[in-house]
PDB file with SEQRES, HELIX, SHEET and CRYST1 records, atoms N, CA, C and O in Angstrom:
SEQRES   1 A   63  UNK UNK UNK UNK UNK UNK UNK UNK UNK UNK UNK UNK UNK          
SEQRES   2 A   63  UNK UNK UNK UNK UNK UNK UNK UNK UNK UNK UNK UNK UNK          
SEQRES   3 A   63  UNK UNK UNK UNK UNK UNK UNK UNK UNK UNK UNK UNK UNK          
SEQRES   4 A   63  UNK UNK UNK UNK UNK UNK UNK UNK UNK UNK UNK UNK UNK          
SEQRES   5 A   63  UNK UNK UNK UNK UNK UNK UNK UNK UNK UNK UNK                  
HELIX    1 AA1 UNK A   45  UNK A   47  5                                   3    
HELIX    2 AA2 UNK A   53  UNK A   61  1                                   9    
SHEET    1 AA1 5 UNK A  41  UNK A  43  0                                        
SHEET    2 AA1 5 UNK A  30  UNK A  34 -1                                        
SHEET    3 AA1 5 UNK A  18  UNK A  25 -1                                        
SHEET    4 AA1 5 UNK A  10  UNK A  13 -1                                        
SHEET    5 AA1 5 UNK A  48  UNK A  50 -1                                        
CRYST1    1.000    1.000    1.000  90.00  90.00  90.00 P 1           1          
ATOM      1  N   UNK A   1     -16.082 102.714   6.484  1.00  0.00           N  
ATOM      2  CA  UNK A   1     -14.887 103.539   6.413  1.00  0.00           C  
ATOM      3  C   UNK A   1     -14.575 104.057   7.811  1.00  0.00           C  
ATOM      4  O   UNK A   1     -15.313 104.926   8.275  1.00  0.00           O  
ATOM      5  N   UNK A   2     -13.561 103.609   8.512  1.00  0.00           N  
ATOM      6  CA  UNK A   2     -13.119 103.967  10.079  1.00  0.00           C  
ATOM      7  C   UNK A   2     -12.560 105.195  10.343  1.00  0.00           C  
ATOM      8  O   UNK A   2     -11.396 105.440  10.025  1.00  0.00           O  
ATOM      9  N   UNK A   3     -13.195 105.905  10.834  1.00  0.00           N  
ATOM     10  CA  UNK A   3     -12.718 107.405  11.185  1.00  0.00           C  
ATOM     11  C   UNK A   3     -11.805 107.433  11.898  1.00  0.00           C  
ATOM     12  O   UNK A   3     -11.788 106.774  12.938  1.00  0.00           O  
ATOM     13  N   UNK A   4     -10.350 108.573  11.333  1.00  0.00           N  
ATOM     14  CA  UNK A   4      -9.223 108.328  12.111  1.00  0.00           C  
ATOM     15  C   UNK A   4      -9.598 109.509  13.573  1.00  0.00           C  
ATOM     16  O   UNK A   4      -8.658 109.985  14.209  1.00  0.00           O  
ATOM     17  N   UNK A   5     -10.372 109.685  13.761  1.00  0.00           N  
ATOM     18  CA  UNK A   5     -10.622 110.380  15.098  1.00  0.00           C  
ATOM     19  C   UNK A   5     -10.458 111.845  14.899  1.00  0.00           C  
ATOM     20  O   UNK A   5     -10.057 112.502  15.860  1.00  0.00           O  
ATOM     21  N   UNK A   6     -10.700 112.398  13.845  1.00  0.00           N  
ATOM     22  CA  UNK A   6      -9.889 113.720  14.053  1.00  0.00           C  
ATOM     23  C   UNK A   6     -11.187 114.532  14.780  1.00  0.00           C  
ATOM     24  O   UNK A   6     -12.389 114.321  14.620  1.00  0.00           O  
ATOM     25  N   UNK A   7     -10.598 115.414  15.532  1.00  0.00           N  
ATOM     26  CA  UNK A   7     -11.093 116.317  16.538  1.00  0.00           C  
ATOM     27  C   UNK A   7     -12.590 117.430  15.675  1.00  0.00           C  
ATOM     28  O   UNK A   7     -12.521 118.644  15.485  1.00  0.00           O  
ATOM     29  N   UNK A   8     -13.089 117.049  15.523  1.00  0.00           N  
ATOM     30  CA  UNK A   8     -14.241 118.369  14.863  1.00  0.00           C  
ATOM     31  C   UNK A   8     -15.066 117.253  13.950  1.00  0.00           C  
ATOM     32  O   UNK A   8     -16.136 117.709  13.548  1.00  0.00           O  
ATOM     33  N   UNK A   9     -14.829 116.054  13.587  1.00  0.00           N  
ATOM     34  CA  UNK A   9     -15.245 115.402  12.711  1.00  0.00           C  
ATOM     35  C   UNK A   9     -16.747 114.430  13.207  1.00  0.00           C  
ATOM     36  O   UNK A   9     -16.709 113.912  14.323  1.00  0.00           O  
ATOM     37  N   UNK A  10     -17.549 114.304  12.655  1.00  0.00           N  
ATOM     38  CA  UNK A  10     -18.590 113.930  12.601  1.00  0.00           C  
ATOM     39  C   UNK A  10     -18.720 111.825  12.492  1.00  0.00           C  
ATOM     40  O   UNK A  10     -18.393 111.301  11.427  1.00  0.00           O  
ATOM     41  N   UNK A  11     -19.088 111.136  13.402  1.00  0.00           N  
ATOM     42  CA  UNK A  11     -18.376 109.687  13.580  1.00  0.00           C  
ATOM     43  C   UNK A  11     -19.822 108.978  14.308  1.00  0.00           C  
ATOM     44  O   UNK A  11     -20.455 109.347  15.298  1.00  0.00           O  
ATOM     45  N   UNK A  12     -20.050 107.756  13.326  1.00  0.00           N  
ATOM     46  CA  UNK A  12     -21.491 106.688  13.520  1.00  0.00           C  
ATOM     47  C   UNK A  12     -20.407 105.951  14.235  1.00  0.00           C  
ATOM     48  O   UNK A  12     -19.278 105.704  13.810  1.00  0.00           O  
ATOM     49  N   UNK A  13     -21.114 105.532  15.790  1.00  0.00           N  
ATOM     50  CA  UNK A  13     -20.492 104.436  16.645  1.00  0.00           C  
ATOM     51  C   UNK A  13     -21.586 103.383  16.069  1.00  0.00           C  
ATOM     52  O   UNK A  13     -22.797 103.601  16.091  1.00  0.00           O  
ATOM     53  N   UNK A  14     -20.857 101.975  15.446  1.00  0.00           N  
ATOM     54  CA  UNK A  14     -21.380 101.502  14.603  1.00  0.00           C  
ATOM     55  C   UNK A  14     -22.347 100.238  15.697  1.00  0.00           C  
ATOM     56  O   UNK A  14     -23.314  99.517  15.452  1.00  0.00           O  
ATOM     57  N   UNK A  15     -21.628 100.420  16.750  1.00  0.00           N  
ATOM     58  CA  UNK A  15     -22.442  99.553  17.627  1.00  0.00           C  
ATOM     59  C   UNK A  15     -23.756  99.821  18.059  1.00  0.00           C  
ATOM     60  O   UNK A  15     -24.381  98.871  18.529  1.00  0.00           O  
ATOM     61  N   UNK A  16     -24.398 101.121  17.984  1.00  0.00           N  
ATOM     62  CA  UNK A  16     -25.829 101.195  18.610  1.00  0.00           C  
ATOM     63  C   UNK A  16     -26.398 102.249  17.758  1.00  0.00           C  
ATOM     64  O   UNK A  16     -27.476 102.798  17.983  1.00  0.00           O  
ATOM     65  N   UNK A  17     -25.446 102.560  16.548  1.00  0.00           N  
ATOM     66  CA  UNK A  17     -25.838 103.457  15.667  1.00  0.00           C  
ATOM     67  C   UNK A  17     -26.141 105.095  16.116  1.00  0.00           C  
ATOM     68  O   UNK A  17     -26.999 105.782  15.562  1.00  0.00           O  
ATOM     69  N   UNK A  18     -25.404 105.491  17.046  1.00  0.00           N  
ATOM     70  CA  UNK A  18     -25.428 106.820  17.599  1.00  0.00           C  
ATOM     71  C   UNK A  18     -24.062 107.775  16.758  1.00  0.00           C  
ATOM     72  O   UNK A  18     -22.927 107.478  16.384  1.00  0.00           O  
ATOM     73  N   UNK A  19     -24.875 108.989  16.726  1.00  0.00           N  
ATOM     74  CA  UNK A  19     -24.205 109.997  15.675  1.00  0.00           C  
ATOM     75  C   UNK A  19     -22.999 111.130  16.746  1.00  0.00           C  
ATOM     76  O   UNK A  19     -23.639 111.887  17.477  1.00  0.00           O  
ATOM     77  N   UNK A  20     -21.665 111.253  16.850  1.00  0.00           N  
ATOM     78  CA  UNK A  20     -22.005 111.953  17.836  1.00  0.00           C  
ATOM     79  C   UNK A  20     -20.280 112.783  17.085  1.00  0.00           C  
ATOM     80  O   UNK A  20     -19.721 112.143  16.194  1.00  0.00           O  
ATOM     81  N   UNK A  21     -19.700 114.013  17.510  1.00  0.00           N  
ATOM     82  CA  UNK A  21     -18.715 114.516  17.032  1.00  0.00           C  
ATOM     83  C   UNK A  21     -17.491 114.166  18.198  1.00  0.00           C  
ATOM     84  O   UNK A  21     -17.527 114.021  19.420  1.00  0.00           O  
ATOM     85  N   UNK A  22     -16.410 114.108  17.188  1.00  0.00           N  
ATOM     86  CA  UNK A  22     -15.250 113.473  17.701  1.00  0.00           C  
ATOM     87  C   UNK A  22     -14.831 114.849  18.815  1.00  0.00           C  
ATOM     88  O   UNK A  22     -14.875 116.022  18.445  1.00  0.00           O  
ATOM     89  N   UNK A  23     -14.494 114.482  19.993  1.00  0.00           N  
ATOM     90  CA  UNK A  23     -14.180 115.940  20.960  1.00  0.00           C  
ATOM     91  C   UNK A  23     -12.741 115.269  21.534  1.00  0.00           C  
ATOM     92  O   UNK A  23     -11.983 115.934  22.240  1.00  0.00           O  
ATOM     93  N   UNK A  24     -12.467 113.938  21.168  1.00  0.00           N  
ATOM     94  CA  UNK A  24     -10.686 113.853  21.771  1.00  0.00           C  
ATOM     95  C   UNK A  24     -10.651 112.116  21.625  1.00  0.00           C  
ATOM     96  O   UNK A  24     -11.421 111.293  21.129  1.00  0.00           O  
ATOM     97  N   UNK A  25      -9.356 112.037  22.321  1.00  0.00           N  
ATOM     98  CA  UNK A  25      -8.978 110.360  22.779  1.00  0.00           C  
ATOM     99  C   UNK A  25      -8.748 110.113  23.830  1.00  0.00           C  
ATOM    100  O   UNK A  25      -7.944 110.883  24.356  1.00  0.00           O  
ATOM    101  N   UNK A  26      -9.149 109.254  24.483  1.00  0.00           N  
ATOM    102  CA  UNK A  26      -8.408 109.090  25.830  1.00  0.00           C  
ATOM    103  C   UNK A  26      -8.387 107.471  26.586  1.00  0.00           C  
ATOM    104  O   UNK A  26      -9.131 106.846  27.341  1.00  0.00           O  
ATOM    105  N   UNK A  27      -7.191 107.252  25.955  1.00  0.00           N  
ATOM    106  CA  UNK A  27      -7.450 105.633  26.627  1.00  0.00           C  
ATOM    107  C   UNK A  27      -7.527 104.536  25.411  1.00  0.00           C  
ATOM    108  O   UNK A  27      -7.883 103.383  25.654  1.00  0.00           O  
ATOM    109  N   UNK A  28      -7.207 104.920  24.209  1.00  0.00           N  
ATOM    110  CA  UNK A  28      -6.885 103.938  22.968  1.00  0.00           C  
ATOM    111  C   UNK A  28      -8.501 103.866  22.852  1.00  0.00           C  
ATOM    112  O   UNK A  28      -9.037 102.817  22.494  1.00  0.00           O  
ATOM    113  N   UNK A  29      -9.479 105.366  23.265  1.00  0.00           N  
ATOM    114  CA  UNK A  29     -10.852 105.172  22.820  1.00  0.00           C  
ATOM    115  C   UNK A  29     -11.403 106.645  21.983  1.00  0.00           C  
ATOM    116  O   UNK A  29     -10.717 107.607  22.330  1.00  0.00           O  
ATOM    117  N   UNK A  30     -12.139 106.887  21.295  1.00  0.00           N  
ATOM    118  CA  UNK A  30     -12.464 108.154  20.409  1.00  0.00           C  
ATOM    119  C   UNK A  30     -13.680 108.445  21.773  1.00  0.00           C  
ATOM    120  O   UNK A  30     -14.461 107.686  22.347  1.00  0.00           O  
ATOM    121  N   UNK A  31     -13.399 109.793  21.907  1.00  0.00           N  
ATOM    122  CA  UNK A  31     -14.557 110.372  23.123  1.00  0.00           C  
ATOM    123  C   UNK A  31     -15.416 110.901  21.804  1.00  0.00           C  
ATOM    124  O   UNK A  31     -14.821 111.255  20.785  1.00  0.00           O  
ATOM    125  N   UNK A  32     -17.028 110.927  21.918  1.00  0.00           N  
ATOM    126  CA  UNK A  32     -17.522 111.392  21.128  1.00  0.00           C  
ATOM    127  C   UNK A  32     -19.126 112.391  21.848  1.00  0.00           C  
ATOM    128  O   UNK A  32     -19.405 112.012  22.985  1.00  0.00           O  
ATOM    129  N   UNK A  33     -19.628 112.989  21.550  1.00  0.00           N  
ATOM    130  CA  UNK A  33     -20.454 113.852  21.936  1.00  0.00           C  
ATOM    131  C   UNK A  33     -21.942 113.996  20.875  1.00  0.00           C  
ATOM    132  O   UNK A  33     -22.003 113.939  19.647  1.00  0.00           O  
ATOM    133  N   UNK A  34     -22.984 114.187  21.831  1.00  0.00           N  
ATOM    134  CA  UNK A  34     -24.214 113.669  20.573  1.00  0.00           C  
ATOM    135  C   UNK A  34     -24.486 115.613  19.995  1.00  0.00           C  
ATOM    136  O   UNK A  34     -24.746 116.523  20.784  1.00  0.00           O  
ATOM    137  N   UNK A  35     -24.375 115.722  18.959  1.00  0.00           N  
ATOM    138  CA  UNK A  35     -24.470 117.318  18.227  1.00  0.00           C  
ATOM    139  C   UNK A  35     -25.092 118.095  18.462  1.00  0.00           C  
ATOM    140  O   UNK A  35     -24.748 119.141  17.911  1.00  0.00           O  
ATOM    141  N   UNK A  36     -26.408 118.211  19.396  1.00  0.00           N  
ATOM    142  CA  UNK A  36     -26.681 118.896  20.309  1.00  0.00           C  
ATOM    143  C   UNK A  36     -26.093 119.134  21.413  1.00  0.00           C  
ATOM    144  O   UNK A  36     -26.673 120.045  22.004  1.00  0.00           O  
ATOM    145  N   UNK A  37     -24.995 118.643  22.102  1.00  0.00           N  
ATOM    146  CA  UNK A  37     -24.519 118.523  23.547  1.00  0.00           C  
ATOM    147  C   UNK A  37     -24.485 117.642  24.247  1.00  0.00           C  
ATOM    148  O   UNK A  37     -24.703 117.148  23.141  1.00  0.00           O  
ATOM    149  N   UNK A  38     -24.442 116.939  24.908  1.00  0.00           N  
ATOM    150  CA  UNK A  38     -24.394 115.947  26.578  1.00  0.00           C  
ATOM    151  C   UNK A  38     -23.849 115.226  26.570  1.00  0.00           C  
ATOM    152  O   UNK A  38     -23.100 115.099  25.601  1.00  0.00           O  
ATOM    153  N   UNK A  39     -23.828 114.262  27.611  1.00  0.00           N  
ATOM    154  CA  UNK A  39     -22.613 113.674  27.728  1.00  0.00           C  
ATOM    155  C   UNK A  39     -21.778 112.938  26.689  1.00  0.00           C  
ATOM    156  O   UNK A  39     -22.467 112.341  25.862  1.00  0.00           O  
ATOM    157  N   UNK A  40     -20.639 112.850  26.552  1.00  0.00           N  
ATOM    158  CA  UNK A  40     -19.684 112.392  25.850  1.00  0.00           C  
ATOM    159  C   UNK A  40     -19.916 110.703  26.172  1.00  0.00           C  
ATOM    160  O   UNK A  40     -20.537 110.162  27.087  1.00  0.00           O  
ATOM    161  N   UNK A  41     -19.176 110.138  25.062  1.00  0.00           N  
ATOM    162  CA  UNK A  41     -19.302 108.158  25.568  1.00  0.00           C  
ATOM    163  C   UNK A  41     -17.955 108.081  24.513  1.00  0.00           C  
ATOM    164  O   UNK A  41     -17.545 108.718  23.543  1.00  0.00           O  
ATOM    165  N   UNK A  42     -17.497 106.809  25.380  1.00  0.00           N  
ATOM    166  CA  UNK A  42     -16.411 106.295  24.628  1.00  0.00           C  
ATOM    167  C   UNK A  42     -16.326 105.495  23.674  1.00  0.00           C  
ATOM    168  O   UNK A  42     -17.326 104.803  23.865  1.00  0.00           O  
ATOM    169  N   UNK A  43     -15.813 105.081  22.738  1.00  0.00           N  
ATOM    170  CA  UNK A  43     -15.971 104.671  21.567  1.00  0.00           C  
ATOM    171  C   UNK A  43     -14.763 103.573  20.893  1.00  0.00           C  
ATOM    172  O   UNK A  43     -13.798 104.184  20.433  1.00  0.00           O  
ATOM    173  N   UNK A  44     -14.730 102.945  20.844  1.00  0.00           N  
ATOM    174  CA  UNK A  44     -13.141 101.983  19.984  1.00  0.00           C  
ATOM    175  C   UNK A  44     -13.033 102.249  18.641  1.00  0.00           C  
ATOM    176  O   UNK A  44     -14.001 102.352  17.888  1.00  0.00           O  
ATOM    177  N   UNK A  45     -12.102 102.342  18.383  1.00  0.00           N  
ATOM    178  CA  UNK A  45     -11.995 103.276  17.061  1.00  0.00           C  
ATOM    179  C   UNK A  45     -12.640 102.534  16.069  1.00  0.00           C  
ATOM    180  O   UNK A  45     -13.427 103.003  15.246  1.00  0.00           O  
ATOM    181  N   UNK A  46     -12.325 101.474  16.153  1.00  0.00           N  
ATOM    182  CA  UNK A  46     -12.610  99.907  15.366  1.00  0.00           C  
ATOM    183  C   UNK A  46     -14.013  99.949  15.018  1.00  0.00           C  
ATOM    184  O   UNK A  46     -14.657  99.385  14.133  1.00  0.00           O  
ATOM    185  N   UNK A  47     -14.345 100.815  15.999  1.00  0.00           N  
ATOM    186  CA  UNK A  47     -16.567 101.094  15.664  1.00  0.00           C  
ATOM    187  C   UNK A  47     -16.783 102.028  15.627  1.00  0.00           C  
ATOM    188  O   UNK A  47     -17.724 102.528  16.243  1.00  0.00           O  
ATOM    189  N   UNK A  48     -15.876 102.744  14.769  1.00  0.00           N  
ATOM    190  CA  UNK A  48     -16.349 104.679  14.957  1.00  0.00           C  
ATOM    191  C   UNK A  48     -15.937 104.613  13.090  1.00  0.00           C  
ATOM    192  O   UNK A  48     -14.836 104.420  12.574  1.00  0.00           O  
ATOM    193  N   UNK A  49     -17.411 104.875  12.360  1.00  0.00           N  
ATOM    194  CA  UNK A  49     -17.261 104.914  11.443  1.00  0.00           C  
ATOM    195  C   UNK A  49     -17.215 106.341  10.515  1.00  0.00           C  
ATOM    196  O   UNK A  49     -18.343 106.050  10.912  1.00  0.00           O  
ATOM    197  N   UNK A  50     -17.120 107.325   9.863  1.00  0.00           N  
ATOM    198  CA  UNK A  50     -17.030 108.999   9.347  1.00  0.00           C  
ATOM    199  C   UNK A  50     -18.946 108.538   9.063  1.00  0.00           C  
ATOM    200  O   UNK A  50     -19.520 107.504   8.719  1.00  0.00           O  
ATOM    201  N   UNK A  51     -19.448 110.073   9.466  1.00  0.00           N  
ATOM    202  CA  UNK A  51     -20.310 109.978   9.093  1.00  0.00           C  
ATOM    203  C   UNK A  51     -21.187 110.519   7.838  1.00  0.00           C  
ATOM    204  O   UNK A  51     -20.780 111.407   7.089  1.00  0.00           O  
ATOM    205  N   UNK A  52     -21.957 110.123   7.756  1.00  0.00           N  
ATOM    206  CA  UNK A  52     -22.540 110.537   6.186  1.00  0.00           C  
ATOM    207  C   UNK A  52     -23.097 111.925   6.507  1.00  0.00           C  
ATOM    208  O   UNK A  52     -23.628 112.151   7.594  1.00  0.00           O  
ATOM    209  N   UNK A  53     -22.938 113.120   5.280  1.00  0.00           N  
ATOM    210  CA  UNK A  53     -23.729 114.948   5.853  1.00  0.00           C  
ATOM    211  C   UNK A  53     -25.243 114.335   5.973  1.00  0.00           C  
ATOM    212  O   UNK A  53     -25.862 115.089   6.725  1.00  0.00           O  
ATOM    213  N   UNK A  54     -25.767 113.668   5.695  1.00  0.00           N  
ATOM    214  CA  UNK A  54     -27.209 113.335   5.595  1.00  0.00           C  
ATOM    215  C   UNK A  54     -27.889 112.972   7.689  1.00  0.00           C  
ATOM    216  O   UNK A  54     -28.823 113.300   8.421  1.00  0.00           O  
ATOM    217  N   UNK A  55     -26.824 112.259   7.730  1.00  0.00           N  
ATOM    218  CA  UNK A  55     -27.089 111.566   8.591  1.00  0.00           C  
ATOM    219  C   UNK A  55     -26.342 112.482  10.016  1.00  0.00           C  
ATOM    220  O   UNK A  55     -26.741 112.585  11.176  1.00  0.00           O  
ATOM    221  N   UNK A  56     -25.059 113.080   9.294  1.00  0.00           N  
ATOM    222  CA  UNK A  56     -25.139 114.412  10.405  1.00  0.00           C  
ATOM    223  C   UNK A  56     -25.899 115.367  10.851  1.00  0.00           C  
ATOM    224  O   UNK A  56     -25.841 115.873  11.971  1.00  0.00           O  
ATOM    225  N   UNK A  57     -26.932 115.744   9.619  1.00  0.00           N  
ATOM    226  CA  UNK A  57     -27.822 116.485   9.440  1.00  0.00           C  
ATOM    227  C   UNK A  57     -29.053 115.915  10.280  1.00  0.00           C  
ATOM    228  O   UNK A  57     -29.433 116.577  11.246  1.00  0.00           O  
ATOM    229  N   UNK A  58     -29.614 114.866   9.999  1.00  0.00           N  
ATOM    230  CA  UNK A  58     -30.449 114.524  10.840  1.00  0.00           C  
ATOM    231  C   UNK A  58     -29.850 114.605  12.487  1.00  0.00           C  
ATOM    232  O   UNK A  58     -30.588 115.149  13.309  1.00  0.00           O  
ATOM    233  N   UNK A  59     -29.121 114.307  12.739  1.00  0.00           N  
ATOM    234  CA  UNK A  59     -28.804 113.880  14.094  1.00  0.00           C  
ATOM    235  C   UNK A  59     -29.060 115.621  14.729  1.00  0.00           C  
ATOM    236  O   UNK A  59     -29.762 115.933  15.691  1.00  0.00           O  
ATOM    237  N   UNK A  60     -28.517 116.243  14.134  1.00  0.00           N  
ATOM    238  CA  UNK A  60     -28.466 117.420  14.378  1.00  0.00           C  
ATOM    239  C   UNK A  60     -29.690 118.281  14.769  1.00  0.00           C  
ATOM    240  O   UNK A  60     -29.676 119.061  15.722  1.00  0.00           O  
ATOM    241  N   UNK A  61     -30.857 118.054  13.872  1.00  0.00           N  
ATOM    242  CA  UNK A  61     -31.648 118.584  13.313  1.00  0.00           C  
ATOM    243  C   UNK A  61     -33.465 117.338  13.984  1.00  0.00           C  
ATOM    244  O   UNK A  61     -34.672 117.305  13.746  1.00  0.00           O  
ATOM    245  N   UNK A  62     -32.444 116.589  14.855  1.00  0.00           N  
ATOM    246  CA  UNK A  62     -34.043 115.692  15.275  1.00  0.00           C  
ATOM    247  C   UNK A  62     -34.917 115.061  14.086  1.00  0.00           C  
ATOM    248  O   UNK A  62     -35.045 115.431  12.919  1.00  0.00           O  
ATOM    249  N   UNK A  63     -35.467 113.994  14.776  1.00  0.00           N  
ATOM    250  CA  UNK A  63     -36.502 113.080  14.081  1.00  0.00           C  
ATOM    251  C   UNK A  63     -37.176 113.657  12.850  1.00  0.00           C  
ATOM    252  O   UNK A  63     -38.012 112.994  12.237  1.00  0.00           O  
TER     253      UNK A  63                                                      
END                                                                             
């Protein structure tokens, strides 16, 4: 299910399986951020899938 990017929303980049929250667009790409903080990475929307609370939760919350 392809996440339309919205700003606060929680998004699996389906390519390397990283969890990270949607913080903008820039460049026909979803900027996304890992839920603790650091750097942001760009994303094609086309591989930015909504993420599951389970799996937000973990990301959040470490190994």
């Amino acid at each position: 299910m392809p996440v339309g990017g919205t700003v606060g929303a929680y998004a699996v980049d389906t390519r390397d399986g990283r969890v990270g929250q949607v913080m903008g667009h820039v460049g026909g790409y979803v900027q996304l951020r890992p839920p603790g903080g650091g750097r942001e990475w760009d994303c094609p929307p086309d591989t930015a899938a909504a993420a599951p609370p389970d799996v937000v939760l973990r990301a959040r919350c470490g190994p």
